[in-house]
Structures are given as C-alpha cells and as structure tokens.
N, CA, C and O atoms as CSV, one atom per row, in Angstrom:
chain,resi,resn,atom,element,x,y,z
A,1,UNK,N,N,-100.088,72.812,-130.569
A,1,UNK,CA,C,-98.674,72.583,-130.329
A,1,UNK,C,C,-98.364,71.122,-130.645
A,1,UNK,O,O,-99.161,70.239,-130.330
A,2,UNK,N,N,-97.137,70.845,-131.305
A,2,UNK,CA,C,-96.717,69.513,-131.139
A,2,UNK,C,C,-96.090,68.973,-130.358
A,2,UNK,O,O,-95.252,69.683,-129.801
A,3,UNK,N,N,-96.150,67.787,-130.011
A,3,UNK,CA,C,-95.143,67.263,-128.666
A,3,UNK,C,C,-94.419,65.974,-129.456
A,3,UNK,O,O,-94.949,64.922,-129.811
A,4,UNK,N,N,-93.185,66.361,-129.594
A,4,UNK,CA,C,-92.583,65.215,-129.816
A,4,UNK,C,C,-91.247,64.504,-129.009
A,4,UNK,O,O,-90.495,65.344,-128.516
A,5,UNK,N,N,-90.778,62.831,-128.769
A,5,UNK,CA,C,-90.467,63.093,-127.801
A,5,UNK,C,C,-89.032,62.698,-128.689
A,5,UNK,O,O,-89.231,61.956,-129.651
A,6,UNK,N,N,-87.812,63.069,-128.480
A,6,UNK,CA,C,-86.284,62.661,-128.892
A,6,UNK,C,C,-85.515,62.727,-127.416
A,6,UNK,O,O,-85.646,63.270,-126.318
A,7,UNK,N,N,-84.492,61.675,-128.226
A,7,UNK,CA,C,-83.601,61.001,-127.141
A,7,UNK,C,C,-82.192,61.492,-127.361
A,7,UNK,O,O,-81.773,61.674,-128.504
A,8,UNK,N,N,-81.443,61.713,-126.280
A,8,UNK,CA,C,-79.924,62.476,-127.022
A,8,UNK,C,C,-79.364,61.964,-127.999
A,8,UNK,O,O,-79.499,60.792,-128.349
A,9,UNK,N,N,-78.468,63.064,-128.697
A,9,UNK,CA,C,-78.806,63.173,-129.862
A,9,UNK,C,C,-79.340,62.740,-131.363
A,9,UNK,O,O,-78.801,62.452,-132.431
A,10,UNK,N,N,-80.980,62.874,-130.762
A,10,UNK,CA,C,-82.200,63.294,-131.893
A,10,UNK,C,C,-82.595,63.952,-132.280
A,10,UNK,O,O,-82.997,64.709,-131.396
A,11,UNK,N,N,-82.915,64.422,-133.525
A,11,UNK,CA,C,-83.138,65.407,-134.304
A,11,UNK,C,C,-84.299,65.816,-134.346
A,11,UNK,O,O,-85.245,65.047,-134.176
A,12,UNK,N,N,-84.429,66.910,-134.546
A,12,UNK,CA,C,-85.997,67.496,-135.206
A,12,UNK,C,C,-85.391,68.588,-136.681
A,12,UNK,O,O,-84.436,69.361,-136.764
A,13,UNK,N,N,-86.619,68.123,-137.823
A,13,UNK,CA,C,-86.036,69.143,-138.544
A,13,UNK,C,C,-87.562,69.825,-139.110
A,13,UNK,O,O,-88.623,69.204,-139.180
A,14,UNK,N,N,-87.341,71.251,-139.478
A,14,UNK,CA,C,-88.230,72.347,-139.530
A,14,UNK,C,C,-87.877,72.823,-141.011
A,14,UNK,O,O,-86.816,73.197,-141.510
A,15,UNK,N,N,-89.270,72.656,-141.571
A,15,UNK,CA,C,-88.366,72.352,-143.070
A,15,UNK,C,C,-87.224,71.967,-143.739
A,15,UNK,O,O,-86.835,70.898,-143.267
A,16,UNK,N,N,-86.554,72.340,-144.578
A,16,UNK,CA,C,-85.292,72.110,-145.014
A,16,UNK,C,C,-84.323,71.991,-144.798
A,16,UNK,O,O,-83.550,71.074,-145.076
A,17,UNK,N,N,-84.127,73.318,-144.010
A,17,UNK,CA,C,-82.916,74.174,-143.482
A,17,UNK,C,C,-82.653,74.172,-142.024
A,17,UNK,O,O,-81.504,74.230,-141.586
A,18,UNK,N,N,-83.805,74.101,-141.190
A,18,UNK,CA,C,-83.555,74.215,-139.845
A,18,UNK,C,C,-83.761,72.585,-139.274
A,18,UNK,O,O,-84.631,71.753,-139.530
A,19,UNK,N,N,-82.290,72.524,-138.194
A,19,UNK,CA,C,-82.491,70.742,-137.602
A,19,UNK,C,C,-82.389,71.714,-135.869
A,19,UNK,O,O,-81.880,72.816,-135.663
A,20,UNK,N,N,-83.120,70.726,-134.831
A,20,UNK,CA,C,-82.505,71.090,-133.752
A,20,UNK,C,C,-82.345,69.685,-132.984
A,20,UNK,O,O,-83.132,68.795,-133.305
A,21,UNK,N,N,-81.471,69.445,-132.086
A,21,UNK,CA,C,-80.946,68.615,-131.921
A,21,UNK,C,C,-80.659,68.284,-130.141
A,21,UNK,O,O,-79.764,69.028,-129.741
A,22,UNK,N,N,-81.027,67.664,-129.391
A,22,UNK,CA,C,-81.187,67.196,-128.086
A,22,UNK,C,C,-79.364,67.147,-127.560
A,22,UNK,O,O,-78.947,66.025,-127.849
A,23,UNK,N,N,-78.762,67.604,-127.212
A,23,UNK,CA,C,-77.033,67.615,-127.007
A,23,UNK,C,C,-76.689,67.121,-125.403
A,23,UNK,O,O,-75.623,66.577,-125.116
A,24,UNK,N,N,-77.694,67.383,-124.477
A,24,UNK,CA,C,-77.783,66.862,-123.262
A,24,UNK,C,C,-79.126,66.903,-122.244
A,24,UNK,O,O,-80.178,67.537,-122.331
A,25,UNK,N,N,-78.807,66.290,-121.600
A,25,UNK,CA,C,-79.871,65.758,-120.435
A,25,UNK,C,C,-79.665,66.111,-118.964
A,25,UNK,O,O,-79.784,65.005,-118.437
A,26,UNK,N,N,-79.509,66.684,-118.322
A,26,UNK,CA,C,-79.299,67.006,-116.780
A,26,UNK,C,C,-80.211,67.233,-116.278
A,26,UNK,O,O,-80.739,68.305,-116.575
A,27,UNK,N,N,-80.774,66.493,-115.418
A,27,UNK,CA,C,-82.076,66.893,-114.188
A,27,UNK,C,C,-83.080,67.213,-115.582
A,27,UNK,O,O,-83.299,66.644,-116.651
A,28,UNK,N,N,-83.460,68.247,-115.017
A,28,UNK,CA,C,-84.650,69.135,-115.545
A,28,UNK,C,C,-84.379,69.746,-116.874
A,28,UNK,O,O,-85.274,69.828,-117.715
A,29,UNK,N,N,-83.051,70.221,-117.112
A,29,UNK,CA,C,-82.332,70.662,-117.995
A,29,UNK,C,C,-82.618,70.103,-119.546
A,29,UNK,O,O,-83.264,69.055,-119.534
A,30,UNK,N,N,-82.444,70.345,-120.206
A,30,UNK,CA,C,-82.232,69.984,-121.711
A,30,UNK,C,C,-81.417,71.397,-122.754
A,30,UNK,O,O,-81.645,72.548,-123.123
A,31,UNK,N,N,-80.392,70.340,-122.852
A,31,UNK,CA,C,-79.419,71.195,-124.014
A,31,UNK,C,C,-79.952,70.973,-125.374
A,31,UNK,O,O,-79.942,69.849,-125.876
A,32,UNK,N,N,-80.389,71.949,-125.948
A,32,UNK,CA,C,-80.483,71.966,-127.469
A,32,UNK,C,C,-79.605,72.716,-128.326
A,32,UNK,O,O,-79.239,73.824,-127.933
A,33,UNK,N,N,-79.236,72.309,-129.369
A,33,UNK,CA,C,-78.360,73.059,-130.659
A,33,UNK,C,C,-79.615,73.131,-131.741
A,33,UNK,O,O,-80.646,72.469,-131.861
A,34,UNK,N,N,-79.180,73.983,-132.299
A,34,UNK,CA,C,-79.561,74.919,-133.671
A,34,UNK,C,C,-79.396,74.931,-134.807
A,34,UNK,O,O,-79.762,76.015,-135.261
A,35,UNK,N,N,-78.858,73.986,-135.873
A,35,UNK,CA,C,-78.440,74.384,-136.650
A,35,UNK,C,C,-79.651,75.422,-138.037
A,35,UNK,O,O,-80.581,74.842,-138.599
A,36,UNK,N,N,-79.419,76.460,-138.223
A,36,UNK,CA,C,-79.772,77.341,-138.988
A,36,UNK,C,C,-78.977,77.777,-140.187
A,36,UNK,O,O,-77.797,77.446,-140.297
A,37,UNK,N,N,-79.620,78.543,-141.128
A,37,UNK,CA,C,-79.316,79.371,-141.980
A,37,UNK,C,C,-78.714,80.887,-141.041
A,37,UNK,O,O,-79.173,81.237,-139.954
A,38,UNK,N,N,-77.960,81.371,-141.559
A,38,UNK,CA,C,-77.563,82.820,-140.865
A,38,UNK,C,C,-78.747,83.733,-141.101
A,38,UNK,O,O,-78.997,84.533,-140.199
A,39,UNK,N,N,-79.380,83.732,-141.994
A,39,UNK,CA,C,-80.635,85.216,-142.130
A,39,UNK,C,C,-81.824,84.370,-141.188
A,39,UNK,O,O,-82.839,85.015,-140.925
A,40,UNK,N,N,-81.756,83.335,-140.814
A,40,UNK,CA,C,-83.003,83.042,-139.884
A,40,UNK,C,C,-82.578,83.428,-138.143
A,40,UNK,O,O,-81.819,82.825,-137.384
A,41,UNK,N,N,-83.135,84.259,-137.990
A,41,UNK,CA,C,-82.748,84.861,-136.335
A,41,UNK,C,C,-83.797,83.667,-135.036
A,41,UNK,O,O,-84.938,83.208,-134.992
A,42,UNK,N,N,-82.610,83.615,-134.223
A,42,UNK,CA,C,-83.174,82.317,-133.307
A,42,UNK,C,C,-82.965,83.091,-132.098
A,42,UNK,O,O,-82.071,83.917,-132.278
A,43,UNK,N,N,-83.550,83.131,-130.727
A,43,UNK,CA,C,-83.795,83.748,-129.620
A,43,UNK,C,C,-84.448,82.856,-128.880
A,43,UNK,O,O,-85.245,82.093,-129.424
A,44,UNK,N,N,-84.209,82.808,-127.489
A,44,UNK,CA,C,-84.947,82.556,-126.533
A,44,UNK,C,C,-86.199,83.715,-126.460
A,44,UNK,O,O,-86.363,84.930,-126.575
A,45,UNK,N,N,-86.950,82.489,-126.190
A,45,UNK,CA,C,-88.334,83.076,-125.799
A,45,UNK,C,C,-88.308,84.337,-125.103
A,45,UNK,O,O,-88.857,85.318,-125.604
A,46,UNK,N,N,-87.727,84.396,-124.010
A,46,UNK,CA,C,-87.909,85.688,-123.194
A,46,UNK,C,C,-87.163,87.052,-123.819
A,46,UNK,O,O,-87.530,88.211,-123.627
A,47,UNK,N,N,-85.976,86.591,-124.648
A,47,UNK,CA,C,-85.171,87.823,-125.479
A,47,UNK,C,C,-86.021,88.320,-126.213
A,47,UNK,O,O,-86.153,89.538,-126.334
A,48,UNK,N,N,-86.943,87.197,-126.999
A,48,UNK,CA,C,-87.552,87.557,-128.135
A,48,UNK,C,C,-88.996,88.481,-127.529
A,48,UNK,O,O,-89.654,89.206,-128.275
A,49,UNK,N,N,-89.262,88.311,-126.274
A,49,UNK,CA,C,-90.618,89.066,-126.051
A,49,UNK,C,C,-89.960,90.404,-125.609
A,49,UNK,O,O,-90.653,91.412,-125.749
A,50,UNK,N,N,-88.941,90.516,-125.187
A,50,UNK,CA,C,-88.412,91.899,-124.681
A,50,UNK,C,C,-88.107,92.914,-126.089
A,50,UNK,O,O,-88.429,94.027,-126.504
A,51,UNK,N,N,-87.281,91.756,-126.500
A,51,UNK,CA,C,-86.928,92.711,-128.103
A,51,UNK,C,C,-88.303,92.960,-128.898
A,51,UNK,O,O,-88.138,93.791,-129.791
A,52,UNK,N,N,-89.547,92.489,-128.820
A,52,UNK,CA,C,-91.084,92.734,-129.213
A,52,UNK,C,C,-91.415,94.183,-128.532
A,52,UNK,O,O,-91.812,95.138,-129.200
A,53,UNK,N,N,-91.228,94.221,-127.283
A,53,UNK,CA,C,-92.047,94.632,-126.347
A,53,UNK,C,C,-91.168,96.374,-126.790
A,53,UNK,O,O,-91.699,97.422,-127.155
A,54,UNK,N,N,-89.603,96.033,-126.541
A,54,UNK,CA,C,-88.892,96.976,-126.978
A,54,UNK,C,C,-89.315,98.039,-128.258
A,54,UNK,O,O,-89.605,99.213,-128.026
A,55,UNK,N,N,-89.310,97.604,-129.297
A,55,UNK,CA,C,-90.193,97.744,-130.472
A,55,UNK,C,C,-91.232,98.378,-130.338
A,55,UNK,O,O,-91.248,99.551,-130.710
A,56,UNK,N,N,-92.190,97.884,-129.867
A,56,UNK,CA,C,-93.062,98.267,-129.710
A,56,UNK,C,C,-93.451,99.856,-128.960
A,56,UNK,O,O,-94.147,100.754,-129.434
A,57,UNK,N,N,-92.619,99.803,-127.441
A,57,UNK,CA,C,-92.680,100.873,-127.093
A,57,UNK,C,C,-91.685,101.946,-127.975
A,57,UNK,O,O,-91.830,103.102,-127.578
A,58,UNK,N,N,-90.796,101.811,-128.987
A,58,UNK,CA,C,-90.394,102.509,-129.436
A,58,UNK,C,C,-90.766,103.321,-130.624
A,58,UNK,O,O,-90.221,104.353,-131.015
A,59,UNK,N,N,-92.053,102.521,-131.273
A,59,UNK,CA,C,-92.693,103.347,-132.468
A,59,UNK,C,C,-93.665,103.759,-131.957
A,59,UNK,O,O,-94.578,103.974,-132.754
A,60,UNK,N,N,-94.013,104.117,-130.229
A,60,UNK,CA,C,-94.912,104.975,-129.831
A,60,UNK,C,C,-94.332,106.135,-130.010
A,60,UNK,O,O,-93.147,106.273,-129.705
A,61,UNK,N,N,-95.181,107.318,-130.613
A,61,UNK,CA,C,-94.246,108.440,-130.904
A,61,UNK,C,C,-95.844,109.503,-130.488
A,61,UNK,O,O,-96.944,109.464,-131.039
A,62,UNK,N,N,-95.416,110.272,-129.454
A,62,UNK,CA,C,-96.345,111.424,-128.625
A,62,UNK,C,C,-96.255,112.686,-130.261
A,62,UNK,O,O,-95.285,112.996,-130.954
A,63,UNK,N,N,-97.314,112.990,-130.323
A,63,UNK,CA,C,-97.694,114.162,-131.060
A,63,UNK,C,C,-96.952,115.007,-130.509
A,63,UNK,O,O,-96.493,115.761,-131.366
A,64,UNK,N,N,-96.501,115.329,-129.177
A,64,UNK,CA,C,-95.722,116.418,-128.439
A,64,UNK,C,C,-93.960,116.253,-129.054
A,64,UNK,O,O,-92.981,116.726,-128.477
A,65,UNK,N,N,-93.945,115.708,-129.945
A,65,UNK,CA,C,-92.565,114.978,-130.053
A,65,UNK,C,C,-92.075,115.516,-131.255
A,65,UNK,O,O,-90.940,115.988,-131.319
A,66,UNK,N,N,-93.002,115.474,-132.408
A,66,UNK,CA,C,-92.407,115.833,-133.623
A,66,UNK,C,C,-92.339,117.448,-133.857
A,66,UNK,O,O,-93.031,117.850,-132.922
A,67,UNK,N,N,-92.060,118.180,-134.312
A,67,UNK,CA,C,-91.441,119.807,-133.873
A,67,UNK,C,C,-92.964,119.843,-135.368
A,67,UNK,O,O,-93.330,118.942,-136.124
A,68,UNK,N,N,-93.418,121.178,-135.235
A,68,UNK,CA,C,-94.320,121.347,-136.129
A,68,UNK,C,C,-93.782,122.076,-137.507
A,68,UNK,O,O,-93.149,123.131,-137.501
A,69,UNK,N,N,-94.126,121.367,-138.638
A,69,UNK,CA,C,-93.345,121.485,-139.804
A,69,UNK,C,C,-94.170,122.607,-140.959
A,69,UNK,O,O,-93.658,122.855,-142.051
C-alpha cells in the first residue's frame, strides 16, 4: 500500500485521467472528490464488496433450477 500524506486541497493523481483531491478536514473525517472519466466506476469500499458479493451469489445457479432440455 502507499501512504501518502496531502493537505487540503491536495491532489493525488492515478494515471492520467483520475485526480482525487482532499476538500475537507473535520475531526476524524476526511472529504475527498473524484474527479474521473464517466466509464471508470468509483464506489465506496463497502458498496463495492456488497455489489461483489451480490454477483457472486447470483451466478450460483442449483442444477435443480434449469428445466431439463
């Protein structure tokens, strides 16, 4: 992992196209912005493991399921 440290508003940029950007500071808090391309999909961590997990249980498919052809 990298640790880098930025100060409001400082940048990080991720190749070319992607910058993210420090927008505030409160307590514990940290506001970040995004700027992206539209075809690059951005999620919080926890959306992104549900929408995985989702997936996943959904191309489980029971042999009892498909009608016999």
């Amino acid at each position: 992992m990298l640790v880098l440290t930025r100060k409001l508003n400082q940048s990080i940029k991720i190749g070319d196209d992607i910058e993210i950007t420090v927008l505030e500071v409160r307590g514990e808090q940290v506001r970040i912005g995004i700027s992206a391309p539209r075809d690059v999909v951005v999620h919080r961590k926890e959306v992104f493991d549900q929408i995985k997990q989702e997936n996943l249980a959904s191309s489980e498919v029971d042999a009892s399921d498909i009608p016999d052809l």
